[in-house]
N, C-alpha and C positions, 0 to 999 in steps of 0.2 A: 861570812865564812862559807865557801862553797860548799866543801867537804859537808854539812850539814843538812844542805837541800833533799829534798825528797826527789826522786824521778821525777816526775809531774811539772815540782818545782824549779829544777834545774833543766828541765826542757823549756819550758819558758824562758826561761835566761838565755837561752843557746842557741833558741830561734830569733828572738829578739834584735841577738848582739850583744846583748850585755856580758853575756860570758863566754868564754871559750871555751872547747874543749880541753886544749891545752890548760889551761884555768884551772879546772875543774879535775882534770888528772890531778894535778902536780897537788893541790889541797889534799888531794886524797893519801899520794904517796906521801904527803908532810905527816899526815895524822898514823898511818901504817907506822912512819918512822919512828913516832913520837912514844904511840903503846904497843906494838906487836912484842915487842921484850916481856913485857908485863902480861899477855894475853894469849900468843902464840896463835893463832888465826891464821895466820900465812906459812906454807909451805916451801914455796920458788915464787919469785915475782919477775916477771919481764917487763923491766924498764926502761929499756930501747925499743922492746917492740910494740908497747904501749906508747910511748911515746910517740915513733914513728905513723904509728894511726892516729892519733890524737892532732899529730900536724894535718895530714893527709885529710882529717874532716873535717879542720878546720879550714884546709884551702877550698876544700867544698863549698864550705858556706861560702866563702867571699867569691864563688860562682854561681852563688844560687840556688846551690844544689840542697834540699833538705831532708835527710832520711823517714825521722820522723822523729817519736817521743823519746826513742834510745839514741840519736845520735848524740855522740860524743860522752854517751854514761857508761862510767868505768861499774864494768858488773863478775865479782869472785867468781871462780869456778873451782865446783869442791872435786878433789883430787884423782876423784875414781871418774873423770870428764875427759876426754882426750884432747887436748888443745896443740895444734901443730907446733911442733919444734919445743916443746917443755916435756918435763918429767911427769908421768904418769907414775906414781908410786906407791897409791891406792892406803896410804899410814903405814905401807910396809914396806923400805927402802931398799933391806936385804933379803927381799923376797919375791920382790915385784922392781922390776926399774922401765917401762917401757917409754921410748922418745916416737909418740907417736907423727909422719908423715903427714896426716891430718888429722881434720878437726871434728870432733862430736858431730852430729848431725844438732843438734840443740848448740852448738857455740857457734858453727857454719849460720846459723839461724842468726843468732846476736849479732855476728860481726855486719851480713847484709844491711839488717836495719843500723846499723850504725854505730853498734855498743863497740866500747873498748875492754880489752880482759888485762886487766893489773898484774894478774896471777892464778895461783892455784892455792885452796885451801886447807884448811887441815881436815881430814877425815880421822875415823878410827880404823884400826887394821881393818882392809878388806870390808870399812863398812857396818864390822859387827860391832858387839858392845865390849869388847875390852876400850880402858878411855885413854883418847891423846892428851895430851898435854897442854889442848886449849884450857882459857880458864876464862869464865861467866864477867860480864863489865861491869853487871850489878855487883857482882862481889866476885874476887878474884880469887876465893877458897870455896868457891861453889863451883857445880860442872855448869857448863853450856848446854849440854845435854850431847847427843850425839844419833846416829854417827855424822851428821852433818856439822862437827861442832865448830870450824874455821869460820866456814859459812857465816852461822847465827853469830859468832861474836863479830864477825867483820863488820857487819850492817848492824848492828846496835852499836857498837864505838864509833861508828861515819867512818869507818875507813873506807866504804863505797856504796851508794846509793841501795846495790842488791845483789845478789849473789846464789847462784844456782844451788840445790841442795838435792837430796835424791829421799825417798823413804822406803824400807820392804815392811817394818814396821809400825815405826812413829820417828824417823830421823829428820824430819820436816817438820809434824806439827807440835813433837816434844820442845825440841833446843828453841822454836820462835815463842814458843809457851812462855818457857825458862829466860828467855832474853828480851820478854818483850816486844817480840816481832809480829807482825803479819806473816803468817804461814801457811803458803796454798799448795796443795795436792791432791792434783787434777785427778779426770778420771782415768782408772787404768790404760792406756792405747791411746792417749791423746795429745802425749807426747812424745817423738819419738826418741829410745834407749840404745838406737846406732851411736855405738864409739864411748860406751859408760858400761863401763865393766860390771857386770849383772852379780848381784848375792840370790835372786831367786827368779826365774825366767814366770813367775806366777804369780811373783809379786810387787814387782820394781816400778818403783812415778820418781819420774822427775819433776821439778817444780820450785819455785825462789821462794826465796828473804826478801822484803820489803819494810820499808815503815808506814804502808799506808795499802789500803783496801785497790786507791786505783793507782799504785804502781804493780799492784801484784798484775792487774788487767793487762796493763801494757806489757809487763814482759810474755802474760800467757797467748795475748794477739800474737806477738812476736813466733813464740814458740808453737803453739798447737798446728795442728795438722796431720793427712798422712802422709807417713815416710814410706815409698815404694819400697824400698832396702833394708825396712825393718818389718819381718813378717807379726810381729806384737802390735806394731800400730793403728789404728781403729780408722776405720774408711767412714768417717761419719762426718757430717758438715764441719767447717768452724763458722760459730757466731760472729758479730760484730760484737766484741769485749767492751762497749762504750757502756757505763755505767748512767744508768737517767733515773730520775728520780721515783716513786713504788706509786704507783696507783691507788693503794691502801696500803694500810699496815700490815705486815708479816703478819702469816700464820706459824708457829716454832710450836713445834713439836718437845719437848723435854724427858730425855730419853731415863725411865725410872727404875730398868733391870738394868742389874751390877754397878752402874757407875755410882751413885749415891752410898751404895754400903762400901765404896771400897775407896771412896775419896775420904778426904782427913777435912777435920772440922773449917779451918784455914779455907777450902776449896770450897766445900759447901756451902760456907757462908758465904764466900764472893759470888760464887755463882746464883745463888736465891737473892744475891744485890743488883747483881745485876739483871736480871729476868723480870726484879721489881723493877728497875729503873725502864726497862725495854718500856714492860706493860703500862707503866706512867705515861705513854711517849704513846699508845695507843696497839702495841704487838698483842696478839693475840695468844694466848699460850693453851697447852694442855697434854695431858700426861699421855708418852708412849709407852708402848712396851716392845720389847725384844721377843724372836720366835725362840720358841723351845730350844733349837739346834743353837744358840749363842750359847750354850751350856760346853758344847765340845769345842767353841770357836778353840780359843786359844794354843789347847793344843794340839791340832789341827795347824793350826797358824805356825806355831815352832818345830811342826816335822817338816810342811813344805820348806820351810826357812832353812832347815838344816841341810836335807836333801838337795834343794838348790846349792846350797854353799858347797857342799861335798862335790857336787856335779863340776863347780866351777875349778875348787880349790883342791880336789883329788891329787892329782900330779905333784905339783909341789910342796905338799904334805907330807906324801910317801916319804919325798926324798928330803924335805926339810922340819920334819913333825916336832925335833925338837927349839926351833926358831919361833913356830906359832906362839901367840899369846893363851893364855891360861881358856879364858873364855870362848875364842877362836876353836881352840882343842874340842872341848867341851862339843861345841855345836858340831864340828866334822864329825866327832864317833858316834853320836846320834845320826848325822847322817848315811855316815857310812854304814853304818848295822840297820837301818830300816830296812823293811822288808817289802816288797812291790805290792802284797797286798796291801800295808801301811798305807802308801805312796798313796795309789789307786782311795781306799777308802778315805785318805783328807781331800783326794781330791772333788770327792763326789759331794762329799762334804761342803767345801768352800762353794761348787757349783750349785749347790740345791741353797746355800743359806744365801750366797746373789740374790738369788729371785726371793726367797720367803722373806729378805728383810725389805723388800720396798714395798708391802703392806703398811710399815711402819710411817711412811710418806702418804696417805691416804686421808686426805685433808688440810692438810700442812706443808708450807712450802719448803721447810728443812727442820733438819733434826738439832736440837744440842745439849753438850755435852759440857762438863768441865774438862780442858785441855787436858790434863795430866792429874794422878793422882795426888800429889802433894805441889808445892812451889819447889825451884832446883834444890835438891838434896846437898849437904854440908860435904864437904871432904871431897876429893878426885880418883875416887877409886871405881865408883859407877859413874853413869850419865846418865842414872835414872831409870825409871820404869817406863814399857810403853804402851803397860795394856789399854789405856785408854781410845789408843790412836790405833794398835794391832787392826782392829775390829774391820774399819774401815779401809786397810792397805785390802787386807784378807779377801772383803768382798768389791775392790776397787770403785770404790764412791768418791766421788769429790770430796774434800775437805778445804776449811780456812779456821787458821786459828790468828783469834784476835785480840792484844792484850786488853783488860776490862778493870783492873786495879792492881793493889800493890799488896802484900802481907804487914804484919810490924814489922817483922825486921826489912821493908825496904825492897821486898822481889817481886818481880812482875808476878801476875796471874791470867791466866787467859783462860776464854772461851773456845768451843771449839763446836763449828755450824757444819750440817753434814747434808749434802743434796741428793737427787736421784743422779744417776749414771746420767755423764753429758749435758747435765741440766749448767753447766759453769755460769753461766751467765744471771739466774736466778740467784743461784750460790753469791756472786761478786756482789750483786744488785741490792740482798739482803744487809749484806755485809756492809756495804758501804752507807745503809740508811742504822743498820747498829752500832758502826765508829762513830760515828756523827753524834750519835746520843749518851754515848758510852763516855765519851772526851776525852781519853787517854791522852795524856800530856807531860809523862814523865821521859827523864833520862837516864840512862846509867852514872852510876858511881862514881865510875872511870873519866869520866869527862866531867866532873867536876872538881874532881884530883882530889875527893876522900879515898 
C-alpha cells in the first residue's frame, strides 16, 4: 500500500523503480477519497495539476533524471500557503478568496526538489483558534488541534507522506502532538514566509508533518535557507540535514518551571516514562529552570499575537466585523486597543527573554518538555491549549515534537525537544536517536475502520 510509506520509504521505491510517482499519487488520492468525508483535511484538491506533474517526474525518471528524496512525494499545503492557480482562503472563504499567480517561496521550494502538491489543507480562520471542521483520526469527536488542523490529520490518515503547517503559537507542535505526528518548528528566519499570509510578523515558522524524525530532515534540507525577498529570513548557513548516528548519549535538559504544575496526571506520567526509558538507553538528564521573565511570557506572547493579527486583519474587519468568528473578534479588539507602549514593552520583553533563556541550554544539548498540556481534548469547539509550545514560537527556538505513547483511552502523547537558535541539526540528530528508542508504532483509529 503506497499511500502508507514514509518519505524516506517511498524514495526508495521511486528511485529504485519500484514505484512511480504516478503510483504513489493516485494511492494517496484513493485514501483522501475514502476518509476526507469523515475527517475533513482537505480544502481544494488539484487533481490534474498533480497529476500532470506526477507524469512529468515520472518521464524524468525513465531519463535518468532524479531529484532527490521528495521526487515524486505528494506533500498538503495548509491553506494560508499560496500555491499557483488554487484558492488561497486562509478557513475564511467569505472573507478571504485570493487565486494566487504564484507560488509560496516554501511550495516554489518543494515543487524544484520534486514534491507534488495534492492540494490545500484545512486551516482555522485566518490561522487563529476558533476550530474548523477537521476531526482527530484517533478519534473523530476529538480536535486535531489547530490551526494547522488539515495538515496533521492528512499525514496521520496517509493521505500523504507530509504536509506543510505553519505556528505563531503551537499550530505545528500541538495538532502533531494530538495526532501522533513528528512536529518540527524550525528556528525563527529559517524558513522563508514569502507568499503565507502572516498572523504575526514576530512570530510566524513554517515547518511539516511527518511520521518519522528523518522525513521531517528531508523536507527542512528542502526548505531552509535565505530568501532574498523575505526581509524576516535569517542569512545564516544551512547544514547538511543528514542525520548520523550521536557520538554519546544526549545530554536533555528537563524543563521543571510551569510545565509540570500545569500538565495533567495523563501527561506527566508519560512523560517521566519516557525520560525513564531514554535514560535506560544511556540519555543523560537533569532539571532546568526557566528565567524569571517566563513569568510575563505568555501574555506578552498574546498581545504580539493580537497586534499582529489586527495589523494584518484591520481592513476587513472594519468592514466585515460581523462575519469574524467569535474568537477571531476576541483577538482583533485586543489588538486594536493596545497601546504602543504595550506593543514596545512585550516587545522588549520577548527580545531580553531570547537571550536570558539560552542559559537554560548550558550543558545540555536540548530542552524537554511535555508536548501539550493534556492528550487532544473531547468535543470540536477548541483545538486545544498552546501554552506549552507559546514559549518557544515567543522566543523562536527550534522545536520537534515526537509521539512517545498512547493514553487509555487510545491518543497519541508526545514529547516535545527544544534546541538553541539554529542549532537544527543537533535538534533532528537527537531526535532521531529518541524515535528509535522510544518505538512509537501506533496508528490511528481511522484506518482500522473503528
Amino acid at each position: 500500500m503506497p499511500h502508507t510509506l514514509t518519505i524516506t520509504q517511498a524514495a526508495e521505491e521511486i528511485r529504485s523503480g519500484r514505484l512511480s510517482p504516478v503510483e504513489l499519487l493516485r494511492a494517496c488520492f484513493s485514501q483522501i477519497d475514502a476518509l476526507d468525508s469523515r475527517l475533513r483535511a482537505w480544502v481544494s484538491l488539484d487533481r490534474a495539476g498533480a497529476g500532470r506533474c506526477a507524469r512529468g517526474l515520472q518521464e524524468e525518471l525513465a531519463r535518468g533524471r532524479y531529484r532527490g528524496p521528495l521526487h515524486g512525494i505528494p506533500v498538503g499545503i495548509k491553506d494560508i500557503i499560496d500555491v499557483r492557480g488554487l484558492p488561497t482562503a486562509a478557513g475564511a472563504r467569505h472573507l478571504y478568496n485570493l487565486v494566487p499567480d504564484e507560488d509560496a517561496a516554501v511550495v516554489a521550494r518543494l515543487r524544484r526538489s520534486g514534491a507534488v502538491i495534492p492540494g490545500k489543507t484545512v486551516t482555522t480562520p485566518f490561522a487563529c483558534f476558533d476550530p474548523a471542521e477537521t476531526r482527530n483520526p484517533w478519534n473523530p469527536e476529538r480536535t486535531p488541534g489547530g490551526s494547522s488542523s488539515g495538515s496533521a490529520a492528512a499525514v496521520a490518515a496517509r493521505m500523504c507522506p507530509a504536509a506543510l503547517g505553519s505556528q505563531t503559537g503551537g499550530s505545528i507542535s500541538r495538532p502533531a502532538a494530538y495526532c501522533g505526528l513528528v512536529g518540527l518548528k524550525p528556528t525563527f528566519g529559517r524558513i522563508s514566509l514569502r507568499g503565507i499570509l502572516p498572523v504575526s510578523y514576530e512570530l510566524d515558522h513554517p515547518g511539516p508533518f511527518t511520521r518519522s524524525v528523518a522525513d521531517a530532515a528531508v523536507i527542512l534540507q528542502c526548505l531552509a535557507g535565505k530568501d532574498p525577498l523575505d526581509p524576516l529570513s535569517a542569512d545564516v548557513p544551512v547544514d547538511t540535514y543528514r542525520i548520523e548516528p550521536l557520538s554519546r548519549p544526549p545530554r536533555v535538559g528537563i524543563v521543571r518551571t510551569y510545565y509540570p504544575d500545569n500538565a495533567d496526571e495523563t501527561m506527566r506520567a508519560a512523560t517521566d516514562d519516557a525520560i525513564e526509558r531514554l535514560a535506560s538507553e544511556g540519555a543523560e538528564f537533569t532539571d532546568v529552570h526557566m528565567p524569571g521573565s517566563f513569568a510575563e511570557l505568555h501574555e506578552n506572547h498574546a498581545l504580539l499575537l493580537a497586534v499582529g493579527a489586527a495589523n494584518v486583519l484591520e481592513e476587513r474587519y472594519v468592514v466585515h466585523r460581523d462575519a469574524f468568528p467569535p474568537g477571531l473578534c476576541e483577538i482583533m479588539e485586543r489588538g486594536r486597543s493596545a497601546g504602543a507602549v504595550d506593543y514596545a514593552r512585550a516587545r522588549r520583553h520577548q527580545i531580553s527573554f531570547k537571550s536570558e533563556v539560552l542559559a537554560a541550554f548550558e550543558g545540555v544539548d536540548l530542552l524537554l518538555t511535555p508536548a501539550t498540556p493534556t492528550p487532544a481534548p473531547s468535543g470540536l469547539t477548541s483545538t486545544g491549549n498552546p501554552a506549552f509550545n507559546s514559549p518557544w514560537s515567543y522566543a523562536g527556538l527550534p522545536t520537534i515534537v515526537l509521539p512517545a505513547a498512547c493514553s487509555s483511552d487510545g491518543l497519541p502523547i508526545g514529547i516535545q525537544l527544544v534546541a538553541r537558535p539554529f542549532a537544527e541539526i543537533r535538534l533532528l540528530t537527537v531526535s532521531a536517536w529518541c524515535e528509535t528508542r522510544l518505538e512509537w508504532n501506533r496508528t490511528p483509529s481511522i484506518l482500522s475502520g473503528d
